[in-house]
DOVEX-457038 format. One line per 5 residues: number of its first residue (from 1); for each residue y, z, x of C-alpha. Coordinates in Angstrom, 2 decimals, m for minus. Example, Ala and Ser with C-alpha at 12.3 -4.5 7.8 and 13.67 -1.06 7.14 Angstrom:
2
1) m4.50 7.80 12.30  m1.06 7.14 13.67
REM end
This chain:
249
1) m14.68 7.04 24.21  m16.05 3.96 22.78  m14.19 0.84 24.60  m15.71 m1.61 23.16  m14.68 m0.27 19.55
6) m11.19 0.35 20.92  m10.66 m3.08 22.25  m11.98 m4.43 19.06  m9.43 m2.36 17.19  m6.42 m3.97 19.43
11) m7.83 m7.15 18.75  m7.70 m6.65 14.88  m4.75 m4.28 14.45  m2.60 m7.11 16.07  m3.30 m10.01 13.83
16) m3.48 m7.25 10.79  m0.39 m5.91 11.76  1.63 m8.83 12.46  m0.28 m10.52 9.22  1.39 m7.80 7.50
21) 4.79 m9.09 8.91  4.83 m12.67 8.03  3.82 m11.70 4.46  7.29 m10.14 4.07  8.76 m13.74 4.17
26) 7.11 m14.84 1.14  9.75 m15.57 m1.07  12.53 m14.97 1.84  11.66 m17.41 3.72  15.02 m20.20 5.00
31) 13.40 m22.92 3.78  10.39 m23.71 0.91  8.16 m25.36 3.87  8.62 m21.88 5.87  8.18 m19.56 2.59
36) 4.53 m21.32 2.43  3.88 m21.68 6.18  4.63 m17.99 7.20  2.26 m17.13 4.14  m0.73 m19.09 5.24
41) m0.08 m18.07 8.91  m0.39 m14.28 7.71  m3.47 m15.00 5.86  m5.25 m16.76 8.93  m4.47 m13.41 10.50
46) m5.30 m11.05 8.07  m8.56 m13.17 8.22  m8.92 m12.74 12.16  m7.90 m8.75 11.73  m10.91 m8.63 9.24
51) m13.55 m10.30 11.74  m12.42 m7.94 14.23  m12.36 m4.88 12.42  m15.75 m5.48 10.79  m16.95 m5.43 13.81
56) m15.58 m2.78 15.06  m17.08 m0.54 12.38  m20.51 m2.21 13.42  m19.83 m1.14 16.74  m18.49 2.51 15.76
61) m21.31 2.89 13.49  m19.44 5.68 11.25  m19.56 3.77 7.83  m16.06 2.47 7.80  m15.84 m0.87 7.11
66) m12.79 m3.21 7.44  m10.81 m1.88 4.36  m11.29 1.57 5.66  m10.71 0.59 9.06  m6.95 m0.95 7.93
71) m5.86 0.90 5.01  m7.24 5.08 5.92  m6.09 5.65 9.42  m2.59 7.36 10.47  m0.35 5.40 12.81
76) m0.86 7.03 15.62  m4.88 5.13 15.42  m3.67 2.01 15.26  m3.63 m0.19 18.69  m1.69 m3.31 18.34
81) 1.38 m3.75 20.63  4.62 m3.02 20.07  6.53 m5.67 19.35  4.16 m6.93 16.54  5.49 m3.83 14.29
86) 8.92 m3.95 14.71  11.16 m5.43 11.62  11.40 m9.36 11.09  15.25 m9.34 11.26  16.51 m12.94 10.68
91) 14.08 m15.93 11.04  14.57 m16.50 14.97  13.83 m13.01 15.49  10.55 m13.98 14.00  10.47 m17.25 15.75
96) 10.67 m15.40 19.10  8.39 m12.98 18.77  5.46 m15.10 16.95  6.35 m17.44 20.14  5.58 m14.83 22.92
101) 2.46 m13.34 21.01  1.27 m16.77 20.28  1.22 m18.13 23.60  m0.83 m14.79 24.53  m2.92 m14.65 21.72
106) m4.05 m18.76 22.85  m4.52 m17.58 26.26  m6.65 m14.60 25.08  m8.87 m15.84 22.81  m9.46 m18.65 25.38
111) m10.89 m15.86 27.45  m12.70 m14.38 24.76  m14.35 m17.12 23.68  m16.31 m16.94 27.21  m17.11 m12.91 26.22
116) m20.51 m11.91 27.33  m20.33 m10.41 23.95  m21.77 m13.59 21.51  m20.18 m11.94 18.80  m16.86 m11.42 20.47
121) m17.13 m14.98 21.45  m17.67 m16.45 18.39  m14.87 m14.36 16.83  m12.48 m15.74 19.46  m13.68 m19.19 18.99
126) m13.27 m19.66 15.49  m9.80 m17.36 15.80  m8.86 m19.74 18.42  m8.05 m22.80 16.45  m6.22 m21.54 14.30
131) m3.97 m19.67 17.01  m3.40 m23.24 18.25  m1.58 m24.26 15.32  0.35 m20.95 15.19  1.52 m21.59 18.59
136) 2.62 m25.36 17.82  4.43 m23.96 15.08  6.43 m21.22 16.25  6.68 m23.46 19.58  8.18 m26.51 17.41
141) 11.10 m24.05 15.51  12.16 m22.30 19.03  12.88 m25.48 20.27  14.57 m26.64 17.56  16.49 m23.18 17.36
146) 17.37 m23.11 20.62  18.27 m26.55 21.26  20.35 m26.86 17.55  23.64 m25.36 16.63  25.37 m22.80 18.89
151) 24.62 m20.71 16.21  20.73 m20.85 15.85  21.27 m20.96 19.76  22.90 m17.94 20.15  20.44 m16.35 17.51
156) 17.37 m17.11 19.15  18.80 m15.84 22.68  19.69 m12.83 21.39  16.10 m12.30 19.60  14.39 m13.06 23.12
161) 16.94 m10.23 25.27  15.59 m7.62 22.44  11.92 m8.72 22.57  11.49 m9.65 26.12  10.87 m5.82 27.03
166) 8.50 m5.28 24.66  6.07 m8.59 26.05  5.41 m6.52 29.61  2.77 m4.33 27.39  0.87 m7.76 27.24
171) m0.27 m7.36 30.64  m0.73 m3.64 31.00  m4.57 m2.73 31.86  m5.79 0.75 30.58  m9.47 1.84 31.14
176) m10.61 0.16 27.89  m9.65 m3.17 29.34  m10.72 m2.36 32.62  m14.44 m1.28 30.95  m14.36 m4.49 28.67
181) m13.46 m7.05 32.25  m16.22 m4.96 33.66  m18.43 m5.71 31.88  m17.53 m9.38 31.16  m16.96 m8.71 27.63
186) m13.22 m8.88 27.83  m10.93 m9.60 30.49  m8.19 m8.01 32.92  m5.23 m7.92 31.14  m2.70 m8.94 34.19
191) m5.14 m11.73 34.63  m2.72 m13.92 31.54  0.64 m12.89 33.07  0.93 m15.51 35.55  0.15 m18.40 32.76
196) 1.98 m16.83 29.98  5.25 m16.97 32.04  4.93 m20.75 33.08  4.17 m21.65 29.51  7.01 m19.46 28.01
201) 9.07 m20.56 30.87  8.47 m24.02 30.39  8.93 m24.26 26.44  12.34 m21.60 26.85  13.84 m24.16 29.26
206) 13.11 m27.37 27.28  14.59 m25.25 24.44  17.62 m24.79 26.64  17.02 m21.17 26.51  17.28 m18.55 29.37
211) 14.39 m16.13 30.30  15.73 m12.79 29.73  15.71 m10.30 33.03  12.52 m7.81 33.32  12.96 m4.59 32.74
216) 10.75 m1.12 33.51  9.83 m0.12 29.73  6.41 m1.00 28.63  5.80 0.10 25.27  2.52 1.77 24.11
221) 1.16 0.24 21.38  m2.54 m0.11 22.53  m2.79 3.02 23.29  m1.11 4.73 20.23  2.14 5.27 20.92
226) 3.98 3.19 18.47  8.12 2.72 17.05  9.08 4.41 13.67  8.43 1.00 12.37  4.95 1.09 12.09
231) 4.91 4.10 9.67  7.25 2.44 7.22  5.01 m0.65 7.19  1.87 1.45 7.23  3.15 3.34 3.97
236) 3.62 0.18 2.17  0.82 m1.76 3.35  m1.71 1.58 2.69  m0.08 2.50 m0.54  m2.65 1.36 m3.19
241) m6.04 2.07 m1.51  m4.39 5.81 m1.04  m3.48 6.04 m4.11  m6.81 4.64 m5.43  m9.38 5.03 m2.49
246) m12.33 2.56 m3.26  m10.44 0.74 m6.04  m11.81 m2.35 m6.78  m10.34 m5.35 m9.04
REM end
């Protein structure tokens, strides 16, 4: 097993997959503002997903490169977590969910940038600013969710109980992270959990919002055990290069 590789895949099949998600809105979006903000969110992380993955083919050194990396593997290859697949729902669904990754994602990259690995470092550097502003975002609309109408209130609640589960993969170590903290090119994955629940904690509260209880399900995302979401989204999102492998415009 190459850990390195796999770790790189997490890191790109996350923003790819999730990149992937936010482009649905286009068009569907509540408001014009959010139609064009989700859009150039999912292109900042269909941009981070292809820094990762090219690297990760340099590190596999089979060929693939980051088209081949995204659009010709089967779901069960993919490694980004759970909750990033699973259907947008209404627009505080969304909200929620870009709120809990973001605040990890921030926290992460933060580490990252400090990778023994220059490359991995610079990745997460440059990623890192624009993770920032993804965070202020979805940060700015859960407060205004949670602290508006007892609709949008009750909305946003309700997308937090169903997503809350999903956040304990977050902080799950396997033997890829445990390799990568090793050997100072990643980090421990329980090592964000204490920050990530202050932060979330803090913003939920302000929001008037109530963390939801833990629960004992972690899903397994990173280590391929995905929803039946992902295959839906993989069949659209994979649908030309399959049908044309090596196309070009």
């Amino acid at each position: 097993m190459n850990a390195k590789f796999e770790y790189l895949l997490h890191l790109g099949d996350n923003a790819l997959i999730l990149g992937q998600r936010l482009a649905e809105w286009l068009g569907h979006a509540p408001v014009l503002e959010e139609d064009i903000a989700s859009a150039n969110i999912s292109l900042d992380l269909v941009g981070q997903a292809r820094l990762w993955l090219t690297y990760a083919g340099a590190v596999e050194g089979a060929g693939r490169d980051e088209d081949r990396l995204a659009y010709h593997r089967e779901q069960h290859q993919f490694r980004n977590f759970t909750m990033l697949e699973l259907p947008n729902n209404d627009y505080a669904f969304t909200i929620a969910r870009r709120f809990l990754f973001d605040v990890w994602h921030c926290l992460a990259l933060d580490k990252l940038a400090r990778s023994k690995d220059a490359d991995i470092a610079a990745i997460a550097a440059k990623s890192k600013k624009e993770a920032e502003y993804h965070r202020r975002h979805s940060g700015d609309w859960l407060l205004r969710f949670g602290d508006g109408t007892a609709e949008s209130h009750a909305r946003t609640q309700a997308a937090l109980e169903a997503l809350w589960r999903y956040s304990a993969e977050f902080f799950e170590s396997d033997a890829i992270d445990q390799a990568m903290a090793g050997s100072g090119e990643g980090f421990a994955a329980g090592s964000l959990r204490e920050e990530w629940l202050r932060e979330v904690g803090t913003m939920l509260a302000e929001a008037t919002l109530s963390v939801p209880a833990e629960a004992r399900f972690v899903s397994q995302g990173k280590l391929g055990g995905h929803s039946e979401h992902l295959g839906f989204l993989l069949a659209e999102m994979q649908v030309l290069q399959r049908a044309h492998p090596g196309a070009r415009w």
